[in-house]
C-alpha positions as CSV (number, residue, x, y, z in Angstrom):
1,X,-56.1,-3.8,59.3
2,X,-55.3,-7.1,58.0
3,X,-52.5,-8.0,55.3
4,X,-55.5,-9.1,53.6
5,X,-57.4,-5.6,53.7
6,X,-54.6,-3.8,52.7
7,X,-53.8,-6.3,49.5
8,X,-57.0,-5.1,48.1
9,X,-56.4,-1.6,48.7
10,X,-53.7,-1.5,47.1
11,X,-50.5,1.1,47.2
12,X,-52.1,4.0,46.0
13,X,-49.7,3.4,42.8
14,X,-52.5,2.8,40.3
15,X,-51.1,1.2,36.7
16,X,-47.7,1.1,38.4
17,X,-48.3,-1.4,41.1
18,X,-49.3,-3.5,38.5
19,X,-45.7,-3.7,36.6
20,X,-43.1,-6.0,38.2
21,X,-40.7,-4.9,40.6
22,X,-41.3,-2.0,42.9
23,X,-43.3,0.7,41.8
24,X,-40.3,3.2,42.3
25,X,-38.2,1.7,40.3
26,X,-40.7,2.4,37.1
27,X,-41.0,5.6,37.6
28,X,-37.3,6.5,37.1
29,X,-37.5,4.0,34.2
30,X,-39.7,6.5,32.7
31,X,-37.9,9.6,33.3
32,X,-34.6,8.2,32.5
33,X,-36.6,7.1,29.1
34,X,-37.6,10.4,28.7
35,X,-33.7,12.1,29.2
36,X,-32.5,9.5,26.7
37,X,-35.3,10.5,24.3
38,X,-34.6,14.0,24.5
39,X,-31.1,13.2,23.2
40,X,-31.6,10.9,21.0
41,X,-34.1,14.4,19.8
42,X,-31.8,16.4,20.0
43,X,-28.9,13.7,17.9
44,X,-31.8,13.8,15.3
45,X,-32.1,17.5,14.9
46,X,-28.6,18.5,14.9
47,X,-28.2,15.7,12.0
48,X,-31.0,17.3,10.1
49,X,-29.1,20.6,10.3
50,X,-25.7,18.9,9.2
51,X,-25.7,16.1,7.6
52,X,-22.4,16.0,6.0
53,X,-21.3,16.2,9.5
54,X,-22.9,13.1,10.9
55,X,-22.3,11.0,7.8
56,X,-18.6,11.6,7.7
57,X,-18.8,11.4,12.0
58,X,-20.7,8.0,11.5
59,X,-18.6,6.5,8.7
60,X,-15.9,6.4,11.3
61,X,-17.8,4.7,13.5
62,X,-17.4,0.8,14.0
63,X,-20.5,-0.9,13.3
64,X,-19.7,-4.4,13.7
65,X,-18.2,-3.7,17.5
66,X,-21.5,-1.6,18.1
67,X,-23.6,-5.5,16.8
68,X,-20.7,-7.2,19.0
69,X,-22.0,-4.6,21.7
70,X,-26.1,-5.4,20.6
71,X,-25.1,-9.0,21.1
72,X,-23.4,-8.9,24.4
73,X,-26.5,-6.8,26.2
74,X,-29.4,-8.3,24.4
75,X,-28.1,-11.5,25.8
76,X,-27.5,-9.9,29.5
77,X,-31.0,-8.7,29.2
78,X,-32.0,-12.7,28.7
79,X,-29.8,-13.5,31.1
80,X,-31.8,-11.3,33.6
81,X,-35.1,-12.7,32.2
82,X,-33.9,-15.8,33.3
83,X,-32.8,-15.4,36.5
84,X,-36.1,-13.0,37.1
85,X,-37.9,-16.3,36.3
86,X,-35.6,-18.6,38.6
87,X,-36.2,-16.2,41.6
88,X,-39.6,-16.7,41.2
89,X,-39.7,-20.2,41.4
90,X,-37.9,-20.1,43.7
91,X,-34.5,-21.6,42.9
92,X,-31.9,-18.7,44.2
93,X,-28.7,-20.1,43.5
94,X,-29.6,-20.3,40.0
95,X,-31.4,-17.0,40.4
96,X,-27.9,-15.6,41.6
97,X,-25.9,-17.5,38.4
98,X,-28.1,-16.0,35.8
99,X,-28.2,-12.5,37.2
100,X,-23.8,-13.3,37.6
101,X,-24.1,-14.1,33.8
102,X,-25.8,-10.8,33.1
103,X,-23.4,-9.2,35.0
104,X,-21.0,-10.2,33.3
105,X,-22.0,-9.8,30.1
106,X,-22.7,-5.6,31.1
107,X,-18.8,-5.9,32.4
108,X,-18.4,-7.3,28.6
109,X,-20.5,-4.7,27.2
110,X,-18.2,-1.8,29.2
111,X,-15.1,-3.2,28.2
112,X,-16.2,-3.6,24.5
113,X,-17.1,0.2,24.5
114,X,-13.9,1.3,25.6
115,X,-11.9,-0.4,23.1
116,X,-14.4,1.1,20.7
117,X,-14.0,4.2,22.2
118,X,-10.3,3.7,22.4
119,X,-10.3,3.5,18.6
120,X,-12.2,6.6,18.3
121,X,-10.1,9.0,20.1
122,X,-7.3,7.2,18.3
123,X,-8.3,8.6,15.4
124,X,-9.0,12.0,16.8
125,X,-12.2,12.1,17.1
126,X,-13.2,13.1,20.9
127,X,-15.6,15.3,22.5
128,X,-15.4,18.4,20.9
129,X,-14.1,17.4,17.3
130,X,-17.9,18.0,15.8
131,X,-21.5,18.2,16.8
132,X,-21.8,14.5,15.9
133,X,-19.2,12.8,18.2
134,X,-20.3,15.6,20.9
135,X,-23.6,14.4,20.7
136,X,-22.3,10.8,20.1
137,X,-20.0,10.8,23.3
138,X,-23.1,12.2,25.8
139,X,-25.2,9.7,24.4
140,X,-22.9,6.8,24.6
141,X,-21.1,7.7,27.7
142,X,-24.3,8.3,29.6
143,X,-25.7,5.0,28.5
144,X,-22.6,3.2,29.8
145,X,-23.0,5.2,33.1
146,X,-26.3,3.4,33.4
147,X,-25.0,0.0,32.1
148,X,-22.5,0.3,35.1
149,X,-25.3,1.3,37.3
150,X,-27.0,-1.5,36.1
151,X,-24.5,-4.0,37.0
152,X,-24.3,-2.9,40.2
153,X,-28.3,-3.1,40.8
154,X,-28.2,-6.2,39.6
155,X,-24.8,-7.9,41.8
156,X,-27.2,-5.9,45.0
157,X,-30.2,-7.9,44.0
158,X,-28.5,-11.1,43.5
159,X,-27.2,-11.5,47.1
160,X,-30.6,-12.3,48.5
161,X,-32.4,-13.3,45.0
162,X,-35.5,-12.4,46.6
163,X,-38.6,-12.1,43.8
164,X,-39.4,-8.2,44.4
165,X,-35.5,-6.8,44.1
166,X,-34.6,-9.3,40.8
167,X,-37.4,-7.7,39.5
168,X,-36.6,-4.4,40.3
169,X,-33.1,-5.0,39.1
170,X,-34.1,-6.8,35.9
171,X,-36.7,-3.3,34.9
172,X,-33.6,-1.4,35.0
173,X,-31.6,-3.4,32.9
174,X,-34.3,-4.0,30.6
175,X,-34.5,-0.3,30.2
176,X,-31.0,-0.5,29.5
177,X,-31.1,-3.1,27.0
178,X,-34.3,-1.1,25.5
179,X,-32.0,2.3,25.1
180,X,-29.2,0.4,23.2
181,X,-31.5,-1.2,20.9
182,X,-33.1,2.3,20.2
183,X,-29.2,3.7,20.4
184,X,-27.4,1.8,17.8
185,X,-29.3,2.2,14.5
186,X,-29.6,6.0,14.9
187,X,-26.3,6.6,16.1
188,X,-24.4,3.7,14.0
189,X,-27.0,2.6,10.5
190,X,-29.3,5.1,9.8
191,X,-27.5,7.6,7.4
């Protein structure tokens, strides 16, 4: 069977195949879409239940480093766009400079959140003060988990800059990006 033949057979991966990156790579998108919306469900409910909870969890809160945060990973998320497009051209070194910048803008994003969350605790407020920083804590802390996973995907990808694993790399952290943005209005504007 020729490289040709099995081009227009395809994977076997149907929709999938047709997304960038590697196929794999989406479908842990989706189920790590479908964690973070259970919890973001389950931040919505327990809210509903008690309210004066949330609002006097969220007024402590700090908004503007949560934008700062926005910012910082909506950038890292063009950053990654970017260097996505340069591997395709392909220019690698500059493939490997943008997907550096994005990089370093997730180490930026961690870094901001621990100050934040550094505040936070400094005011007594940790994992098991109320329903609303429990809730706020998993959520948060797993998304950093994943922003740290995502940094390391992306310094993996960057060493060879080939097309297939920027893409794969960039999916993730778009899906990171995509979380945050979902993330910071519930958790931080809408009262």
């Amino acid at each position: 069977m020729s490289a040709t033949d099995c081009e227009q057979q395809g994977t076997g991966w149907g929709i999938l195949e047709d997304l960038p990156g590697d196929p794999m790579i989406w479908v842990l998108i989706f189920s790590e879409l479908a964690a973070f919306g259970l919890f973001l469900g389950a931040f919505i409910v327990a809210r509903a239940i008690h309210p004066a909870v949330f609002a006097a969890g969220q007024a402590t809160l700090d908004a503007h480093l949560a934008g700062l945060n926005t910012i910082v990973l909506v950038t890292s998320g063009w950053a990654a766009a970017r260097g996505t497009a340069a591997a395709r051209a392909p220019r690698k070194r500059a493939a490997r400079g943008w997907l550096f910048g994005a990089v370093a803008l997730g180490g930026a994003f961690i870094a901001i959140k621990l100050f934040e969350y550094a505040g936070e605790i400094a005011q007594g407020n940790g994992l098991e003060s109320s329903p609303f920083f429990t809730l706020y804590f998993l959520l948060t802390g797993f998304h950093l988990l994943h922003v740290g996973l995502g940094i390391v995907i992306l310094a993996l990808v960057s060493r060879r800059a080939e097309v297939i694993g920027v893409e794969t790399g960039a999916a993730f952290w778009h899906m990171v990006d995509l979380l945050w943005i979902v993330m910071f209005p519930i958790l931080y504007l809408v009262r």
